[in-house]
Phi, psi and omega in degrees: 000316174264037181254324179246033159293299196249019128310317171310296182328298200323290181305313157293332147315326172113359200266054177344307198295308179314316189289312196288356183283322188296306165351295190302299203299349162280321162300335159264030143263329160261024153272320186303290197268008150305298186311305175304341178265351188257299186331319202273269195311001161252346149242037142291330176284299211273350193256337196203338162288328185300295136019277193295316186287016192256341178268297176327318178302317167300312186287255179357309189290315173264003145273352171286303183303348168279316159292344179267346187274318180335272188310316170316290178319310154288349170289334156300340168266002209233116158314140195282198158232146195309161154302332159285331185270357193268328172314288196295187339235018115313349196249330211290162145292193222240315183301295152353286165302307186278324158317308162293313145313351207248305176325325201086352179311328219216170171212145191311317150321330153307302165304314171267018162249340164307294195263034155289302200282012158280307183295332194274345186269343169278308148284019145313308172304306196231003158080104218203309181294173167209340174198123178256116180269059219278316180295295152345326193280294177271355170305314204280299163328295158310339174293286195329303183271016140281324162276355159260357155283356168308316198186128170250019170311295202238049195282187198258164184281026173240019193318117196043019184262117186314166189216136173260163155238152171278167183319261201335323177249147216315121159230117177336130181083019181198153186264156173266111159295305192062082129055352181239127199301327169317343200249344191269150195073055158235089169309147147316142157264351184223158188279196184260167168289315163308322180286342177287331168304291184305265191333289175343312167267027165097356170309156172239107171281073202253013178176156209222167180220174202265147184228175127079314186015117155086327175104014149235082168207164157261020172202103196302117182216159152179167188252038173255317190225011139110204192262143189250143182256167176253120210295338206294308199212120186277001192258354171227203188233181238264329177139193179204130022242029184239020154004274200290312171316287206319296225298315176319314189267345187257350176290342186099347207270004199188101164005262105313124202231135167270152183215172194228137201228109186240346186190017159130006174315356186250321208273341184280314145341293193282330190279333131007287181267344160095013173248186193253148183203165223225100172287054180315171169291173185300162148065351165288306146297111175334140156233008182318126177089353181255118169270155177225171193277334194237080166247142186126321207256123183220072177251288174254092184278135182256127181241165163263170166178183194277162194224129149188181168304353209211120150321312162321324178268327148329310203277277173359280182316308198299315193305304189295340189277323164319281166327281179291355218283337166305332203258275184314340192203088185305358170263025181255175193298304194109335203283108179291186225249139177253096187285318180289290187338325178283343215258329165283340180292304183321340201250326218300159175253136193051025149001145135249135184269105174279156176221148178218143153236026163220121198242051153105321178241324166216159200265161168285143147311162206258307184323292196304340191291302195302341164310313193285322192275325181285340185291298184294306203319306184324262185331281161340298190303328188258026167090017185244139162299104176228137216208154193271188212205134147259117188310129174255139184124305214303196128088176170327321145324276182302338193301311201287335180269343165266000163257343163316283210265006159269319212229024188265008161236044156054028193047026173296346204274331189280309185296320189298279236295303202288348186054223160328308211318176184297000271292135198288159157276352154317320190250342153341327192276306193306326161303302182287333171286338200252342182256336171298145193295172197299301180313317199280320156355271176325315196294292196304353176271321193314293182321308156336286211279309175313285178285319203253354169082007181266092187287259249319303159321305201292340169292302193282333170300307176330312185235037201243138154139183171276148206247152147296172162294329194262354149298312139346279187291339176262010176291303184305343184254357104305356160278322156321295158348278169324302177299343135308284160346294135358296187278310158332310172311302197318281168343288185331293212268025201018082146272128176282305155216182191213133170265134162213190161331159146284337169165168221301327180214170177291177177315182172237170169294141163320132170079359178253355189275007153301335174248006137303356177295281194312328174281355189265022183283359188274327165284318187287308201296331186292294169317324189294300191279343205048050162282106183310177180200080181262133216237131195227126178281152205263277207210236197204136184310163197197094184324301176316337214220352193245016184296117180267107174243187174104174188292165167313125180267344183182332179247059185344304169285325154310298174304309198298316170321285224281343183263320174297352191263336209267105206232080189297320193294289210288324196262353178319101143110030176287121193284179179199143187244192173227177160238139172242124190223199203172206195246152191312146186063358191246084179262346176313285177328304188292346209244355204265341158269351152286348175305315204263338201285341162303309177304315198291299188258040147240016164301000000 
């Protein structure tokens, strides 16, 4: 700074020739000790991060093994349930489940001891867990079932159904990591707000789930509790960053699961893994208590929401998460779950649909198109209107404004969270686009766009990096811009919702989700506009009918990352979903059109 102080003096003086030497020579000192401070911090990483995250791993790991013989051991004192009945109430709802207690078939004990030994044989399989509270767990149960022998009138509508949570968010007695070594052996002392909603309603909150390293990445790894697998096929992965949730909930290992979505973490999971999951609008969910690696950042604002098997179970979560979120958490909307709103969606009759399977920036795999194509052909046999789109908000615009306002504190705030610590390889790329200096930038867009033929790369190089405050404030007055836009499509065609991919492909193999990030705006973009979401699974990758062949359609370098990750031999038989979404705040409306569009292709 004061080299380029007194390079300015220069210029002002007139001595042009003098300033640009001083100039120069401060623009390479402070590049030199930018390089010297990342050279010092990376080897810091290689002399002593590595190290530590290697004992944090160790420890965690035999502390899990302490908690699965714990819970094994009381799952061994609890009388067993029949094979039949342990089927139905594996197969039931969450609605269900209290109907059977209220029956008397079952006792919430009996239940959470089905799935704790449901959950621990799902992380055998998929490393799925991060924590099991087993003592807590049945404290809660036994309440449940003192109070339905009291009264079975006024149980509550989670009564004694077990509940999963992810890692970021708080539950007494267990730590929120984000995935990172620095955060672990710190328990909570207070639950989240949401989780006090669920517990209120009688939910038993009994396991927490592996996400992550920062909770952005799209394929949950980190080196406090290792990699969560996708249960369909363990060789590729389960999504991010609620990962370890899909994976848990699609094993069967868990009722219902919460999860946190800033850029498709809830919906890139599910569709990954073949269940259904729910993006709410802002502010509908409490957040009081959910750590985030970006707090403070409400440009692409991160919500929680439900995970589960069932829309029904979806519905369930939302009315309870809905309903209270005012009495726990004073930034929320205040509006409680609109039972009639749903009830007509659920009913309406002739819909209209908008459909996209490309939103401007990289086109869908032939699996995910043809997934986009049976949701309609479904929709359609039932007398509903379904008509293409150019998604407005979307395309190459929103791509450059949402990596602006993601990476607009140059990425200090995620390095502060990590130090030392390893950076996971998902995200290294994600690093490297927002910290390389402005010149080097420049070259690397030049190259892009010039040589490799790709404006789309050569676009997030442009605009990826630290922002001023008043750069800032005019990124915010485009995404207003956009979310109008957006609403405006809707309008235009009368749309009711609008269908796209759940993302560009089905899962990937361990070690490709790094080049899901460019695939991933069919999700990210959604956060941006505050668009609700729901993500419903269609059908299963298919060697025969889903192979990508033909030329590039518009990115070169990007489409070529994405189709090597795209592996149909390896991946045969992979679920593959859609997203169905809709205008801000009518999260009532969506789930009540994810209800037909669900019925429709179990027609």
């Amino acid at each position: 700074q004061f080299l380029y102080f007194i390079g300015c003096s220069f210029l002002a003086m007139q001595h042009a020739q003098t300033a640009c030497a001083v100039v120069g020579a401060a623009t390479v000192a402070y590049y030199a000790s930018r390089s010297l401070a990342g050279v010092s911090r990376e080897l810091s990483r290689a002399l002593f991060g590595r190290s530590r995250a290697k004992r944090v791993l160790d420890r965690k790991q035999t502390e899990m093994e302490e908690q699965i013989a714990r819970a094994l051991e009381w799952c061994a004192s609890v009388p067993p349930v029949k094979p039949a009945l342990e089927e139905k109430i594996v197969a039931a709802t969450a609605s269900e489940l209290v109907a059977m207690q209220k029956h008397k078939d079952v006792t919430a004990v009996q239940l959470l001891m089905v799935f704790v030994k449901r959950a621990i044989v799902a992380h055998n399989k998929t490393n799925c867990l991060v924590w099991i509270g087993i003592g807590d767990a049945v404290a809660q149960a036994e309440a449940a079932d003192a109070k339905r022998k009291e009264s079975s009138k006024d149980l509550g509508p989670l009564h004694g159904v077990p509940v999963s949570i992810k890692d970021n968010i708080d539950v007494r007695g267990s730590d929120s990591t984000l995935g990172m070594v620095r955060y672990a052996f710190q328990p909570r002392n207070e639950d989240a707000a949401l989780v006090k909603l669920i517990k209120g309603a009688g939910g038993v909150v009994f396991c927490k789930t592996n996400i992550p390293q920062t909770l952005v990445a799209y394929e949950s790894t980190n080196h406090v509790f290792g990699t969560a697998k996708n249960p369909h096929n363990t060789d590729f992965a389960c999504g991010g960053s609620s990962g370890g949730e899909a994976a848990l909930v699609a094993a069967c290992g868990s009722v219902i699961g919460i999860g946190t979505d800033i850029g498709g973490s809830i919906r890139i999971p599910c569709h990954f893994c073949g269940i259904y999951g729910l993006k709410p609008s802002q502010w509908r969910v409490p957040a009081f208590g959910i750590t985030t690696p970006m707090a403070g950042q409400e440009a692409a604002c991160s919500v929680a929401g439900p995970m589960a098997r069932s829309v029904d179970d979806l519905v369930t979560m939302s009315r309870v998460l809905f309903n209270g979120s005012q009495s726990v958490d004073g930034n929320t909307i205040g509006v409680g779950f609109r039972d009639a709103v749903y009830e007509a969606a659920k009913k309406q009759k002739k819909l209209t649909f908008g459909y996209y399977d490309d939103d401007g920036f990289v086109a869908a795999s032939p699996a995910c198109k043809r997934a986009l194509r049976m949701a309609i052909t479904a929709l359609e046999k039932q007398g509903h209107t379904c008509v293409p789109i150019t998604p407005g908000g979307l395309g190459l615009p929103c791509v450059k404004l949402m990596y602006s306002l993601l990476s607009a504190d140059g990425g200090r705030t995620l390095l502060g969270h990590l130090g030392t610590e390893p950076i996971i390889a998902p995200i290294k790329n994600l690093f490297a686009v927002v910290l390389i200096p402005r010149a080097l930038k420049g070259l690397a867009s030049w190259y892009m766009r010039r040589v490799k033929g790709d404006p789309f790369i050569a676009a997030v190089l442009d605009v990826a990096g630290e922002r001023s405050v008043q750069e800032y404030w005019l990124l915010q007055h485009e995404r207003q811009q956009a979310r109008a836009e957006a609403a405006a499509v809707m309008e235009q065609h009368g749309l009711d919702a609008i269908l796209c991919p759940g993302l560009v492909t089905p899962a990937v193999p361990h070690g490709s989700s790094a080049q899901v990030g460019y695939g991933a705006m069919m999700t990210g973009l959604l956060n941006v506009l505050d668009m609700p979401s729901v993500v419903v699974p269609v059908t299963n990758v298919d060697r025969a009918t889903d192979r990508w062949e033909g030329p590039y359609e518009r990115a070169p370098v990007i489409e070529q990352r994405i189709r090597r990750m795209y592996d149909v031999e390896r991946g045969h038989g992979l679920p593959v979903g859609v997203q169905i979404y809709g205008k801000k705040t009518a999260d009532e409306a969506l789930l009540g059109y994810a209800q037909q569009l669900d019925a429709a292709l179990k027609a």
